[in-house]
C-alpha positions in Angstrom: -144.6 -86.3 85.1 -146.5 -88.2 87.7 -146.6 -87.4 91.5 -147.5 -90.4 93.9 -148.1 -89.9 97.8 -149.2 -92.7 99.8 -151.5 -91.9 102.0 -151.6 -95.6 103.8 -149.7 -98.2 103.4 -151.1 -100.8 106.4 -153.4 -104.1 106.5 -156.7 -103.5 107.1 -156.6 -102.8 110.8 -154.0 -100.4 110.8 -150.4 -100.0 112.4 -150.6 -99.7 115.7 -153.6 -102.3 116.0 -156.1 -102.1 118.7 -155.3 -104.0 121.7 -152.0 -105.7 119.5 -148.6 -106.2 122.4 -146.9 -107.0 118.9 -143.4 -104.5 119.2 -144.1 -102.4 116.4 -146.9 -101.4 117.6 -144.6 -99.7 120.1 -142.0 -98.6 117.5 -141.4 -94.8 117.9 -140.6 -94.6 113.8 -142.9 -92.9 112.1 -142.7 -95.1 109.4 -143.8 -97.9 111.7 -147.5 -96.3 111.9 -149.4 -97.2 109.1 -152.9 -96.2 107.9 -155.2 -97.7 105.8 -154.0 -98.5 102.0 -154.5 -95.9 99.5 -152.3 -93.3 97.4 -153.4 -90.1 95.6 -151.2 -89.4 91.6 -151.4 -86.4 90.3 -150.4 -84.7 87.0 -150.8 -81.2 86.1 -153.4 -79.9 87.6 -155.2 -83.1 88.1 -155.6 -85.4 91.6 -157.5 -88.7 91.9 -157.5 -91.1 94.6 -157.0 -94.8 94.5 -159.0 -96.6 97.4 -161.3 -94.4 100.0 -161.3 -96.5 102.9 -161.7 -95.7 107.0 -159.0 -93.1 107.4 -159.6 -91.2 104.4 -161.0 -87.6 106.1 -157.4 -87.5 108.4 -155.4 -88.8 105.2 -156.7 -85.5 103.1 -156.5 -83.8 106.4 -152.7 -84.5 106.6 -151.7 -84.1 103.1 -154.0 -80.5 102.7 -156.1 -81.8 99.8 -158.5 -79.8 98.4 -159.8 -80.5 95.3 -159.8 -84.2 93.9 -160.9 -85.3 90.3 -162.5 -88.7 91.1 -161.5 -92.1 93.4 -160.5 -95.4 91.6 -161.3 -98.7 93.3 -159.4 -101.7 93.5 -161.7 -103.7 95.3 -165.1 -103.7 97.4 -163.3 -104.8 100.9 -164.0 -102.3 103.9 -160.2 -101.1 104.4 -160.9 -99.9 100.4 -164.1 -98.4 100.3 -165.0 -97.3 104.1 -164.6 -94.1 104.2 -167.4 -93.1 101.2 -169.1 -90.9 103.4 -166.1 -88.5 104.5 -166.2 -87.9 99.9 -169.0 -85.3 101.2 -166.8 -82.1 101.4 -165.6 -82.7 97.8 -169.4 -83.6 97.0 -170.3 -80.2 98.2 -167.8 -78.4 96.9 -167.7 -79.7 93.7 -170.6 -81.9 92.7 -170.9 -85.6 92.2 -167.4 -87.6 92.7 -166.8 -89.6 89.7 -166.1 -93.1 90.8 -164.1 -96.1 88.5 -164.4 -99.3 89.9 -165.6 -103.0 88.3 -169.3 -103.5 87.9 -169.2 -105.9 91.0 -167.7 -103.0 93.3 -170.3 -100.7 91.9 -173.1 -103.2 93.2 -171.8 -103.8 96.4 -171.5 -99.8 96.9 -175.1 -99.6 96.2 -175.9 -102.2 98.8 -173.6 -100.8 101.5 -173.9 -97.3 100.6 -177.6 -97.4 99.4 -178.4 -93.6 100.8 -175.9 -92.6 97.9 -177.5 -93.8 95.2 -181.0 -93.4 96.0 -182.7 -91.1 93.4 -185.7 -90.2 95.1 -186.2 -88.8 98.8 -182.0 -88.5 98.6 -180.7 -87.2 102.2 -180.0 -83.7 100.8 -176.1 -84.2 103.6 -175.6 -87.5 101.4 -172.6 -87.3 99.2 -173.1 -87.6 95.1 -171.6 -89.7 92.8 -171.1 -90.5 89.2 -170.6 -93.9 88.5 -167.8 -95.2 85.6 -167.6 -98.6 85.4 -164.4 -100.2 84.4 -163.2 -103.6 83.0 -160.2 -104.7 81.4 -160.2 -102.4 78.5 -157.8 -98.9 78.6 -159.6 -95.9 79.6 -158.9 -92.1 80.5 -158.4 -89.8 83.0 -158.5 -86.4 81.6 -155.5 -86.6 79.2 -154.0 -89.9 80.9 -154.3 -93.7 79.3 -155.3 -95.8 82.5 -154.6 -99.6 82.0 -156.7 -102.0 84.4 -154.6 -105.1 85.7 -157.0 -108.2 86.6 -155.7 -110.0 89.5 -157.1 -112.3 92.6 -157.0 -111.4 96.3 -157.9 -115.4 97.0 -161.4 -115.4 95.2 -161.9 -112.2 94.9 -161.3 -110.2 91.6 -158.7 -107.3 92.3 -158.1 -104.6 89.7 -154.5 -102.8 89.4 -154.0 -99.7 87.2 -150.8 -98.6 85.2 -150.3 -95.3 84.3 -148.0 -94.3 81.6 -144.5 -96.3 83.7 -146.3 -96.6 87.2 -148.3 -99.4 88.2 -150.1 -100.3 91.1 -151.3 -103.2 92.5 -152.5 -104.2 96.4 -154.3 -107.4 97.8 -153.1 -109.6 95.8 -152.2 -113.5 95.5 -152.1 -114.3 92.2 -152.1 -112.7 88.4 -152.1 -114.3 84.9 -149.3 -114.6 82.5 -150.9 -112.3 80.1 -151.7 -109.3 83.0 -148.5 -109.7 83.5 -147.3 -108.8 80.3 -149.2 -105.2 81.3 -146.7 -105.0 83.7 -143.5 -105.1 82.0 -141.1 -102.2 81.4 -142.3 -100.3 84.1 -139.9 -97.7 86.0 -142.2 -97.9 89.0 -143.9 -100.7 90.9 -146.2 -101.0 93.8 -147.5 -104.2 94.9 -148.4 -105.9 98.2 -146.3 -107.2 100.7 -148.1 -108.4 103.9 -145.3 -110.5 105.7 -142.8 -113.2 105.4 -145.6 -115.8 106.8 -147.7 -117.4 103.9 -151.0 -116.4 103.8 -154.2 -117.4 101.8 -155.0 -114.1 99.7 -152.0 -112.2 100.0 -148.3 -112.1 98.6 -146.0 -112.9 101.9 -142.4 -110.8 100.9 -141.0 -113.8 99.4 -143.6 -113.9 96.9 -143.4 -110.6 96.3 -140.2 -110.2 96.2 -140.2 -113.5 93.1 -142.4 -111.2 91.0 -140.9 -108.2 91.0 -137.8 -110.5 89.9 -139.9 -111.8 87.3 -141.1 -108.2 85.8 -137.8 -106.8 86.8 -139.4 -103.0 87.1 -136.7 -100.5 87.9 -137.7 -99.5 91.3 -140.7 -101.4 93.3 -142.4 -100.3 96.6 -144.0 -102.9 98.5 -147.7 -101.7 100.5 -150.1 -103.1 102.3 -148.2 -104.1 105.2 -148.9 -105.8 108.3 -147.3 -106.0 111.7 -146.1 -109.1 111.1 -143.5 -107.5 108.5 -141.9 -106.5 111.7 -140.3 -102.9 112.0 -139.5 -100.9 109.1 -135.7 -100.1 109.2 -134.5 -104.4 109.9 -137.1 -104.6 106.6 -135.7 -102.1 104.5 -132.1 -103.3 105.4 -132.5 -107.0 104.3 -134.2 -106.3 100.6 -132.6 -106.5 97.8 -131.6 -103.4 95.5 -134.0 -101.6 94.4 -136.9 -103.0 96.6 -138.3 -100.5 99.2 -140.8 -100.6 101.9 -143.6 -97.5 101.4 -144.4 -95.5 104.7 -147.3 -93.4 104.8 -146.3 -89.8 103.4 -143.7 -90.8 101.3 -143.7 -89.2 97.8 -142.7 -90.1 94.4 -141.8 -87.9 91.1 -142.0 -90.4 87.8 
């Protein structure tokens, strides 16, 4: 049995947005205020962490996480990987974070992050690391069979993961007929909704809302929203059965 909790499900600046006079920036439903995109499963005794980015510390803060077993990456964009640094109390704790991310993410960490990786004259505060690179073939998580899903955010190569009947996917536009077949027979989907606008690297609702017709999972959650989507509850009310908008702090048993 898998336990989902999304920690964020906003854009990358966030719901409320700095300076924004948009109305739901205003809204007084909690589900309106979104942080950064990311989601924690667990199973048994184990926790990992897909995407770290710049509201990680208060999204472990909020939940009371303690101990996590490693941090999967979808992608090298900020509102993914930002919040590196704030891995230190788990570092400490518990020695080097694993990490599982494509070879391109793992270079650009190096080059943003370089005072992680350094192996001499290391900032003893810095946090540690070990390094699992990932491609398209199946791999593990303890006793769990992870499947990567190759996908595009525009140009840029996005990587999904399923886990046994849950799959997730953010940031992106488009995905091949054969990663597609990856996601088939699924009992739960989550996958990016950004608005009802077209936009260049991101599935607008109408898009999103044609896949999931097209892999026909039992239950899909749309993430990654912006406030654009307009408020939560006139959402949630116009999509079809089965389709639900993700707030942050909403958990899932699968």
């Amino acid at each position: 049995m898998l336990k989902i909790t999304f920690l964020g499900t906003g854009t990358s600046q966030g719901i409320p947005v700095i300076g924004s006079t948009n109305p739901v920036c205003f809204s007084t439903d909690k589900r309106d205020k979104r942080l950064r995109v990311s989601i924690a499963i667990e199973w048994e005794d184990y926790r990992y962490i897909i995407d770290c980015g710049p509201d990680f510390r208060y999204q472990m803060l909020r939940e009371n996480i303690n101990h996590i077993d490693g941090i999967l990456f979808t992608h090298e964009h900020a509102d993914h990987t930002a919040g590196i640094d704030d891995i230190r109390p788990f570092s400490f704790k518990l020695g080097a974070v694993p990490f599982y991310a494509h070879k391109k993410v793992i270079e650009n960490l190096k080059k943003r992050f370089e005072y992680v990786f350094v192996k001499e004259n290391k900032y003893p505060g810095a946090p540690s690391v070990q390094l699992n690179e990932v491609d398209l073939n199946p791999f593990y998580l303890k006793d769990l069979k992870v499947i990567p899903v190759e996908a595009f955010h525009a140009d840029t190569l996005v990587l999904g993961y399923r886990f046994n009947d849950f799959a997730y996917l953010t940031d992106i536009k488009s995905i091949t007929a054969t990663e597609k077949e990856k996601l088939k027979n699924l009992k739960v989907l989550v996958i990016n909704a950004l608005r009802e606008k077209q936009h260049h690297s991101h599935l607008n609702l109408e898009e999103a809302i044609n896949l999931v017709n097209e892999l026909k999972p039992e239950r899909t959650y749309f993430t990654h929203i912006s406030i654009d989507m307009g408020f939560h509850e006139e959402v949630q009310n116009k999509l079809p059965e089965n389709i639900f908008l993700a707030y942050d702090g909403l958990k899932l048993t699968i």
